[in-house]
TIBA-438493 format. One record per residue (C-alpha): residue number from 1; x, y, z. Coordinates in Angstrom, 3 decimals. Layout:
<recs>
<rec num="NUM" east="X" north="Y" up="Z"/>
...
</recs>
This chain:
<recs>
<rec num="1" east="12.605" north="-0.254" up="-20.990"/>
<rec num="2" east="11.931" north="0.319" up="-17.155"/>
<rec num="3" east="14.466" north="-2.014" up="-15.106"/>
<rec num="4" east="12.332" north="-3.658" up="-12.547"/>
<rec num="5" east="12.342" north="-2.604" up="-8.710"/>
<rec num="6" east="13.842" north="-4.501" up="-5.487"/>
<rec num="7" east="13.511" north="-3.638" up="-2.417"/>
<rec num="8" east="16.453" north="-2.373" up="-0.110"/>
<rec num="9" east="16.288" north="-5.361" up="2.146"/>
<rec num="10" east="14.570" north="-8.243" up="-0.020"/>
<rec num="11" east="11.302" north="-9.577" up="1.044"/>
<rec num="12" east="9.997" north="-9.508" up="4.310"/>
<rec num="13" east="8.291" north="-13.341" up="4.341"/>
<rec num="14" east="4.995" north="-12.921" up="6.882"/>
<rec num="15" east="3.559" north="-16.712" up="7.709"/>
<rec num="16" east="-0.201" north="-16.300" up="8.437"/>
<rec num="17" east="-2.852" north="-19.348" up="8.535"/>
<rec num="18" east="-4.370" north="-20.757" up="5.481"/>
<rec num="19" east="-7.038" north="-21.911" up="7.753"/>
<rec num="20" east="-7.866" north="-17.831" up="8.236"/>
<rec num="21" east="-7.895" north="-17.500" up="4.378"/>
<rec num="22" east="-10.926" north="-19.820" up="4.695"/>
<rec num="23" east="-12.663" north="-17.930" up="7.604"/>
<rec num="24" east="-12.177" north="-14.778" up="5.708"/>
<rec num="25" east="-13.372" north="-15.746" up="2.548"/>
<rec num="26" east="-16.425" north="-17.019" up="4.519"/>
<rec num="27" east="-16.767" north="-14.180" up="6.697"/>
<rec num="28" east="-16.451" north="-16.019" up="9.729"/>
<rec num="29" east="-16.280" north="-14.746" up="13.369"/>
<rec num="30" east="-13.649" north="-17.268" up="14.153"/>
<rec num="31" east="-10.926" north="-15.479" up="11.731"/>
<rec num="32" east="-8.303" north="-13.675" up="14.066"/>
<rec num="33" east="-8.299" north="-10.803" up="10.734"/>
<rec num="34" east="-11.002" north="-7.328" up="10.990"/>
<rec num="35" east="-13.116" north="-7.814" up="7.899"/>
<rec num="36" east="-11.785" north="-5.100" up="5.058"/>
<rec num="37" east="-14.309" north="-1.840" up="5.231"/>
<rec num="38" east="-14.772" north="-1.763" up="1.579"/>
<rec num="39" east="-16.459" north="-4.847" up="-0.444"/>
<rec num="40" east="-16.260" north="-3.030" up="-3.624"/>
<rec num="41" east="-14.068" north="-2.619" up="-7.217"/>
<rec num="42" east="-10.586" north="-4.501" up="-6.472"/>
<rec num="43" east="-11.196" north="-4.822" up="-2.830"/>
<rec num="44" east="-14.773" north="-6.795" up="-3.938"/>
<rec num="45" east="-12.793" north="-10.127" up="-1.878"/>
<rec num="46" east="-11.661" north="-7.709" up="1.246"/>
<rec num="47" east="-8.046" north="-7.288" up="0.383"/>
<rec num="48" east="-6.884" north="-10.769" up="3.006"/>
<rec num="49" east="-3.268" north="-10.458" up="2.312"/>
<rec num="50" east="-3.420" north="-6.440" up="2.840"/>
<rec num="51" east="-5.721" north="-7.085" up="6.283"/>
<rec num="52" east="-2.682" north="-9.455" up="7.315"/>
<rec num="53" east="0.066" north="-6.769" up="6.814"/>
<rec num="54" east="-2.026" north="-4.307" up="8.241"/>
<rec num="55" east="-2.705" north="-6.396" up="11.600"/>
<rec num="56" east="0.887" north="-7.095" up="11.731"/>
<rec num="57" east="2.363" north="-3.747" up="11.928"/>
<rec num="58" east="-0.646" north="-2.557" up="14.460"/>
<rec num="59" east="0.241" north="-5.147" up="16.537"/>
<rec num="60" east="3.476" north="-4.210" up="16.795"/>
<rec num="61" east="2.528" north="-0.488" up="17.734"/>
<rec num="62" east="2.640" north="1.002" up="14.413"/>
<rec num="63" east="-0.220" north="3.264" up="12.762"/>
<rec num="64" east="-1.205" north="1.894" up="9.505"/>
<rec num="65" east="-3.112" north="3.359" up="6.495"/>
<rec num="66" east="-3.788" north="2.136" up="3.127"/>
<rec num="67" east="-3.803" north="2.917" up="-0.516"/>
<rec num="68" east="-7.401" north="3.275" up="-0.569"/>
<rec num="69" east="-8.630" north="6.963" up="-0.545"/>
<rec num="70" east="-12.517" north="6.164" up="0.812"/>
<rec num="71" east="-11.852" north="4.168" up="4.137"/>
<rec num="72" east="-13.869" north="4.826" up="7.228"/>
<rec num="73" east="-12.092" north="6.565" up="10.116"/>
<rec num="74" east="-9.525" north="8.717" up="7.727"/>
<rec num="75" east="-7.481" north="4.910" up="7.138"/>
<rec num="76" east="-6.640" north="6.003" up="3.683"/>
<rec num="77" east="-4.406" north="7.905" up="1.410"/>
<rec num="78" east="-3.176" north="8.966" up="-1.393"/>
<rec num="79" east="0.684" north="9.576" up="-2.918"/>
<rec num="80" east="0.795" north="8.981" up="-6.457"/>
<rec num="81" east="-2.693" north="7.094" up="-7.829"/>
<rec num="82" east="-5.809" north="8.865" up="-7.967"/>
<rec num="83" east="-4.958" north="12.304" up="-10.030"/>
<rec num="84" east="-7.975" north="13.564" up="-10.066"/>
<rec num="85" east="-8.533" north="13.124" up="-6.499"/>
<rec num="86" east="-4.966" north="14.804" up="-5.532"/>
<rec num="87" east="-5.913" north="17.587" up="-7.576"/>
<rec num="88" east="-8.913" north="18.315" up="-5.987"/>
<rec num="89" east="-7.531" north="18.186" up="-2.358"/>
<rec num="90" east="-8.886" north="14.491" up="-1.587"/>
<rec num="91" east="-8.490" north="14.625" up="1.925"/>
<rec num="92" east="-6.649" north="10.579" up="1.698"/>
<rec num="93" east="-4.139" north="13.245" up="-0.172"/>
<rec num="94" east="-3.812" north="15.982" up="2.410"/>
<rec num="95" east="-2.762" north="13.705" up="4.941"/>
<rec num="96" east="0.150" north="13.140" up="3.021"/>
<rec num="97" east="1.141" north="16.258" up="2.507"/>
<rec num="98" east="0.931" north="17.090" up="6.535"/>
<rec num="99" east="3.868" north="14.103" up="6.348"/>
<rec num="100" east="6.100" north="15.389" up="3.170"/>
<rec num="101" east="4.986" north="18.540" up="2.405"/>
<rec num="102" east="2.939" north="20.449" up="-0.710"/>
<rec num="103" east="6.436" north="20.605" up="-2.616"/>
<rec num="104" east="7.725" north="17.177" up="-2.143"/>
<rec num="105" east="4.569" north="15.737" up="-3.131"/>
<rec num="106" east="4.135" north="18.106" up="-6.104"/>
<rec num="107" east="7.097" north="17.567" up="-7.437"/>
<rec num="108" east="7.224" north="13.486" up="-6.794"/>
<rec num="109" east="3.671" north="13.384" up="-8.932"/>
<rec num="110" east="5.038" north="15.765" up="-11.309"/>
<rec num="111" east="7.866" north="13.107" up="-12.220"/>
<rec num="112" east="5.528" north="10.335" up="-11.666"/>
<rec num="113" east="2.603" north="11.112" up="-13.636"/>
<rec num="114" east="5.178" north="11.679" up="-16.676"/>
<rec num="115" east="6.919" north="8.638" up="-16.471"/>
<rec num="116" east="3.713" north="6.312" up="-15.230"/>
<rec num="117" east="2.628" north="8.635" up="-18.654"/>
<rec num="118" east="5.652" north="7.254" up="-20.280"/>
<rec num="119" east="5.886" north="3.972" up="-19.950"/>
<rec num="120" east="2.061" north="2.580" up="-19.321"/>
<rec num="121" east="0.180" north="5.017" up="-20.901"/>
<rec num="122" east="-1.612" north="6.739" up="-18.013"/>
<rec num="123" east="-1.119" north="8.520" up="-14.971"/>
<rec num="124" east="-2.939" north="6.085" up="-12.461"/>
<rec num="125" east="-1.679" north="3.332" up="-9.756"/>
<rec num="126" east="1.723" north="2.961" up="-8.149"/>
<rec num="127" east="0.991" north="3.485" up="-4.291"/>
<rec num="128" east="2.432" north="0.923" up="-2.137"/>
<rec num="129" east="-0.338" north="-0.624" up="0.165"/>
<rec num="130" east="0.203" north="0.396" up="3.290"/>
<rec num="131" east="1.654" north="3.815" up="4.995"/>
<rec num="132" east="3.077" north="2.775" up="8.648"/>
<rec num="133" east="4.431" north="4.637" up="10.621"/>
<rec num="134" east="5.402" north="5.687" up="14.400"/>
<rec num="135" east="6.517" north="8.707" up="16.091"/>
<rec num="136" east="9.562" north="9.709" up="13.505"/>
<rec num="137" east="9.490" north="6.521" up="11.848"/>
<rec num="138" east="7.442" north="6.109" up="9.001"/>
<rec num="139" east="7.957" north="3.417" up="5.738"/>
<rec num="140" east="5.520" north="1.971" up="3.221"/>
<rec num="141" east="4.584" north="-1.650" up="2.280"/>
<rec num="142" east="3.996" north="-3.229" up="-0.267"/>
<rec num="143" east="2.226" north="-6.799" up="0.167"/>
<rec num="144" east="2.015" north="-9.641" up="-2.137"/>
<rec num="145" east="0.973" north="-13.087" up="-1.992"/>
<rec num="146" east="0.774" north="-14.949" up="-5.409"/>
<rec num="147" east="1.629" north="-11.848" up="-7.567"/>
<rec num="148" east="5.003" north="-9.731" up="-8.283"/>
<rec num="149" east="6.046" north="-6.089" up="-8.391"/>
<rec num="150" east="4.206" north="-4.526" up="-11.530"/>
<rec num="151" east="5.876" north="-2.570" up="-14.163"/>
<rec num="152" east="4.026" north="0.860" up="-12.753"/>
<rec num="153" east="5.543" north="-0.323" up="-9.460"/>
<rec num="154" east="8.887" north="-0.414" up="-10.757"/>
<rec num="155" east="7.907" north="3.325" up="-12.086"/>
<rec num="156" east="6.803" north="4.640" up="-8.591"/>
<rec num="157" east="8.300" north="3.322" up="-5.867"/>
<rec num="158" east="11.861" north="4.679" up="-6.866"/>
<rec num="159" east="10.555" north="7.704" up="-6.828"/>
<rec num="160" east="8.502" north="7.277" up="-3.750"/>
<rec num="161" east="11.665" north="6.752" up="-1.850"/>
<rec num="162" east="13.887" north="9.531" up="-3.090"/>
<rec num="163" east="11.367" north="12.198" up="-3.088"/>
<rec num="164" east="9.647" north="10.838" up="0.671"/>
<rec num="165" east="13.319" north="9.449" up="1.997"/>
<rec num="166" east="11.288" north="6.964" up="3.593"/>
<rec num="167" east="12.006" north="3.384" up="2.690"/>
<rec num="168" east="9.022" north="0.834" up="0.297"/>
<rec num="169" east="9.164" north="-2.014" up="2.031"/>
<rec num="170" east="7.466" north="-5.436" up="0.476"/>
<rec num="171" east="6.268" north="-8.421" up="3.039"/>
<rec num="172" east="5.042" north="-11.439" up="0.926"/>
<rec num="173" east="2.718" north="-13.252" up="3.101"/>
<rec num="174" east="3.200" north="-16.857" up="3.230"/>
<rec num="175" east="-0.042" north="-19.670" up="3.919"/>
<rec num="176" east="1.288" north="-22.335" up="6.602"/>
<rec num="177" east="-1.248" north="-25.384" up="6.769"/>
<rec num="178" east="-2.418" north="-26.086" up="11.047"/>
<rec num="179" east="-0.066" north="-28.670" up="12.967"/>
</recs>
């Protein structure tokens, strides 16, 4: 059986405002958080505790894109889910090859797909959420809120960092009731 995953450093704990969780949910133009592009499949609620990571690291200076292949503006990408869409050249996919290169990725899916094969029964999932990066810098992030690392997590982000060298990263954001 797969051992499960920790990250390098632990998790990164990022306090947001349950209040915003509210404004979000209601769409409100009072929440401090860009609505999520997408309102469809998993993202159907707008992905809050992704938008939160995503704000953070732009706000620090970072670029940021996410595991989500069809986002306006080329926000997207693609590593290891979508096969079908990394075989055909998905441009979400291309973008990550300009950063690790045809090879690295082929051979990072290659091992991927067979043990995402192996232990779960397909080849789908296992990107971390986010891509961030900055001049050389670059890591990924995974966020969580009320859920855990899954077992096809465990699978890929090994892999992710020892065929990318670049770090996954996973910031659990934390709700902080108003003063």
């Amino acid at each position: 059986m797969q051992t499960t995953w920790q990250p390098r450093r632990g998790e990164i704990p990022l306090p947001f405002s349950l209040d915003q969780y509210g404004l979000y949910r209601s769409a409100s133009s009072a929440c401090v958080y860009p609505r999520w592009p997408r309102s469809v499949g998993r993202s159907k609620h707008g992905e809050f505790p992704v938008v939160v990571a995503r704000e953070h690291f732009r706000n620090l200076g970072y670029s940021v894109w996410a595991a989500e292949p069809e986002l306006p503006g080329n926000d997207g990408f693609i590593l290891v889910s979508f096969p079908g869409k990394r075989r055909d050249g998905h441009p979400a996919y291309a973008r990550m090859e300009s950063f690790f290169g045809a090879n690295v990725l082929r051979e990072l899916n290659a091992k991927a797909d067979a043990e995402k094969r192996r232990f779960t029964g397909n080849a789908g999932g296992g990107d971390p959420d986010l891509f961030v990066f900055h001049a050389s810098e670059r890591f990924f992030v995974e966020v969580k809120w009320r859920d855990h690392i899954t077992p096809k997590q465990s699978i890929t982000f090994p892999l992710i960092e020892r065929f990318c060298h670049s770090e996954v990263k996973v910031v659990r954001i934390c709700g902080q009731s108003a003063p």
